[in-house]
N, C-alpha and C positions, 0 to 999 in steps of 0.2 A: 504493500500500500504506500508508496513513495509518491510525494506529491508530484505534479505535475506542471506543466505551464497553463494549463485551463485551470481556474479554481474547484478543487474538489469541494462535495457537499458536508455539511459539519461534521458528522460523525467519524468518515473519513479523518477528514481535520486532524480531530481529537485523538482520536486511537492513533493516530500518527505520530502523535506527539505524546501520547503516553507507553508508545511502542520503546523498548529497551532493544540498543546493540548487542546482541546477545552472541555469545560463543558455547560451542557444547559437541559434542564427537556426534561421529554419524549414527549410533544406537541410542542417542537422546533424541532423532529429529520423529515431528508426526509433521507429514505432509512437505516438508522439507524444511519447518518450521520449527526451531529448540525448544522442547520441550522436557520436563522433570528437575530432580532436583540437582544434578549434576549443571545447570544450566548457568552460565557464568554472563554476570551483566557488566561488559566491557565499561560500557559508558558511566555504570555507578561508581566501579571499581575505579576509573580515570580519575571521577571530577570528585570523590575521595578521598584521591591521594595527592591530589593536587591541591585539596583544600587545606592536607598536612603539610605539604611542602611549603604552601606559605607561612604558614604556624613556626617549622622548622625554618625557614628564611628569616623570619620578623625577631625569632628568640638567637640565631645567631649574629643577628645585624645590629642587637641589643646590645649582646655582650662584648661585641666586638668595639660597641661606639659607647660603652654607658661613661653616662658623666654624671656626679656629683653635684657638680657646682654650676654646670651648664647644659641641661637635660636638652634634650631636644625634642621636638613635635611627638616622636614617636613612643619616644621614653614616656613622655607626659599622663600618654594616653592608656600606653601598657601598665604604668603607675595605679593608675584610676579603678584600672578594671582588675588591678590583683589586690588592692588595698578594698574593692567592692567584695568580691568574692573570700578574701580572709577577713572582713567581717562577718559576711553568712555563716563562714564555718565557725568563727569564734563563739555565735549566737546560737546557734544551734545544736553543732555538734559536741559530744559531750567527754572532755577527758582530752587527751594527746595522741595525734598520728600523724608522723610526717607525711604519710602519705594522701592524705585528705584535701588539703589545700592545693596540691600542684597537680590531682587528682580532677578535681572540681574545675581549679583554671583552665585547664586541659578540656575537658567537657565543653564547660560554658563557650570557649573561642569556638572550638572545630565544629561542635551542631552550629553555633551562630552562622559562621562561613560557609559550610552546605547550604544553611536554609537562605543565605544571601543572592545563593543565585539565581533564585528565584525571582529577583529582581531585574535581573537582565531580561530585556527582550524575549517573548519566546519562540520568536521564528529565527534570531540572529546567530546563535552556535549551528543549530539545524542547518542553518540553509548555508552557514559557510562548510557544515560535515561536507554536504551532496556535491559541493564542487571539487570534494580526496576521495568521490566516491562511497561515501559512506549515510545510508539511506535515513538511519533512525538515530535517534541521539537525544536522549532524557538526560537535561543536565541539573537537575537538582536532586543530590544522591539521598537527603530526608525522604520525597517524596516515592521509595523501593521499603519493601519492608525489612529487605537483607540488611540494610543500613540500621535502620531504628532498632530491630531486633538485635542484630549484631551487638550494636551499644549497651541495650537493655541487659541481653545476656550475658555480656562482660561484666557489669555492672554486680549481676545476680549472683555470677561465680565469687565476687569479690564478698559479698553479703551475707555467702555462705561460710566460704574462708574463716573471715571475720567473728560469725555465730559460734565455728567450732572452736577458736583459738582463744575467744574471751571466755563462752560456757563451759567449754571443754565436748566434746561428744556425748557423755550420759546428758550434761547441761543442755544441750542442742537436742535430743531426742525427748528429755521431759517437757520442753516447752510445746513438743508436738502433743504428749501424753496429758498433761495438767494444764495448759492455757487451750481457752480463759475461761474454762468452767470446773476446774479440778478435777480430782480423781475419779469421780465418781461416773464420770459423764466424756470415760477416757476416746472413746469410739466417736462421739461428736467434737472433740477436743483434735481431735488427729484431720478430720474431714475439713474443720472450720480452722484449721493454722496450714496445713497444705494450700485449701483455697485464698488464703490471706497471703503467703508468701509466693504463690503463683501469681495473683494477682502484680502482684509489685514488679516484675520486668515487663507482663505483658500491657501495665497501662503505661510503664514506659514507651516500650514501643508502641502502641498503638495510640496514643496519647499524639507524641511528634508526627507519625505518620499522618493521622486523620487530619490535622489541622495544614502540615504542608503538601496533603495532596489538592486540598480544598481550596487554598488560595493559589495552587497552579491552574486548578480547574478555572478557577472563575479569570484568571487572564486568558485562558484559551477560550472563554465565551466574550470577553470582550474584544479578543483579537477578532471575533469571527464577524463583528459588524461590518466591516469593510473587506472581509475576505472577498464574496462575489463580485463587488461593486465598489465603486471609489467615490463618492460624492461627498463634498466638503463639509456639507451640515452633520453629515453621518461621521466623517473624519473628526470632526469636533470635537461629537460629542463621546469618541472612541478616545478620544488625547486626553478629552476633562473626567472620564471614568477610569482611564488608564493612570491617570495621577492622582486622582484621589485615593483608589484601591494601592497603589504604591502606598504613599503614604502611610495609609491603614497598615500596609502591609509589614510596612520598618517593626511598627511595632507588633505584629505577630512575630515574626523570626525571632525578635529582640526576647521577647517574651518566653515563647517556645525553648531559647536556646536557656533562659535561667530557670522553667520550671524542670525543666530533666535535670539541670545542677543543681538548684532545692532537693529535688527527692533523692539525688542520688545520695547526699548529703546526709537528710532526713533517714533513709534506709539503712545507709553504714552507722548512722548514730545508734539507731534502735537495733543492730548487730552487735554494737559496744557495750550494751547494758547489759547487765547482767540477770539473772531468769529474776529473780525476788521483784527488779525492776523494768519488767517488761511490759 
């Protein structure tokens, strides 16, 4: 379904653009199309590790230029946003771990930076793929569930980690047995802390995902007002929709990217406590 020089009809459109560059061996394909779970989405995995590599860019441009006495633009701003983020952990989280804080900062930039690209244009990566040949290209990597999940479950492993090494293991299996209704009511006790600690990666993930597929959705329905047709009053009001939904939109990503570091925060705190304080 690769666009064409005539304008394709919306749905077309859309599935086009929520179509993923996908890699996968020839016993994955149905119809000649990648399908299952071996299925590798090139263009999430790019745009990524491209959003790391600036992360990895900005933190070594940092250390390479920090000044004391003479901070510059970039310092200023990196300042802001790790003195914001080790206050959350300082208010929140409960006790000492180095790894919390550079943890969280890490979080908060790299979802920020996926979910920003959201804001580019959404025919402008596409339509420069199609001229290297390259048909489909989904470049906000939030909007794959392989991403948010991936996070969520790294996240999870850490929560577990955490649960056995403060509780200890019997610690970590009675909270399954006795919370939150003690002993006696050990079979609903085990049902309702499974579904509560299930819960916790997947409204991570699902949480980022539903909110940044939703605002890609709605630029791909306001790009479609001038898809068929060009007429100026329609272009207007596709420019004055296209900027105020930006706008709107700064502050979902901005948002998006500190409630996954809130809970990731929130979740390793309550792994820190101990069973009596659970």
């Amino acid at each position: 379904m690769s666009q064409t020089s005539t304008a394709p009809d919306p749905v077309t459109y859309i599935q086009h653009h929520l179509h993923n560059n996908n890699l996968c061996s020839q016993e994955n394909t149905i119809d000649g199309a990648c399908s299952g779970f071996w299925t590798l989405h090139m263009d999430t995995i790019f745009f990524s590790w491209f959003t790391a590599g600036i992360i990895i860019f900005i933190a070594w441009k940092l250390g390479k230029n920090l000044s004391v006495d003479k901070p510059s633009g970039l310092q200023n701003v990196m300042e802001l946003i790790a003195d914001f983020v080790g206050t959350q952990v300082k208010e929140i989280f409960p006790g000492s771990n180095p790894l919390i804080a550079p943890l969280s900062l890490t979080i908060f930039i790299w979802v920020f930076l996926m979910n920003a690209m959201d804001m580019l244009p959404v025919d402008l990566l596409p339509k420069i793929a199609e001229l290297f040949g390259v048909n489909y290209l989904k470049v906000v990597p939030t909007t794959n569930l392989d991403i948010t999940f991936g996070l969520s479950l790294s996240v999870f492993a850490l929560i577990i980690y955490y649960n056995i090494k403060i509780k200890g293991p019997m610690g970590y299996l009675k909270m399954f047995l006795f919370h939150p209704f003690g002993k006696w009511l050990m079979p609903v006790n085990i049902i309702m802390t499974t579904i509560e600690e299930v819960a916790k990666p997947v409204s991570l993930g699902l949480r980022l995902f539903g909110n940044m597929f939703a605002g890609e959705l709605i630029f791909l329905l306001i790009a479609l007002l001038t898809l068929s047709s060009f007429v100026w009053y329609i272009a207007l009001a596709q420019l004055t929709f296209a900027t105020l939904w930006a706008i709107f939109h700064i502050l979902v990503i901005s948002l998006q990217a500190f409630i996954f570091m809130l809970l990731t925060i929130v979740y390793l705190g309550m792994a820190h406590t101990e069973l009596e304080d659970h």
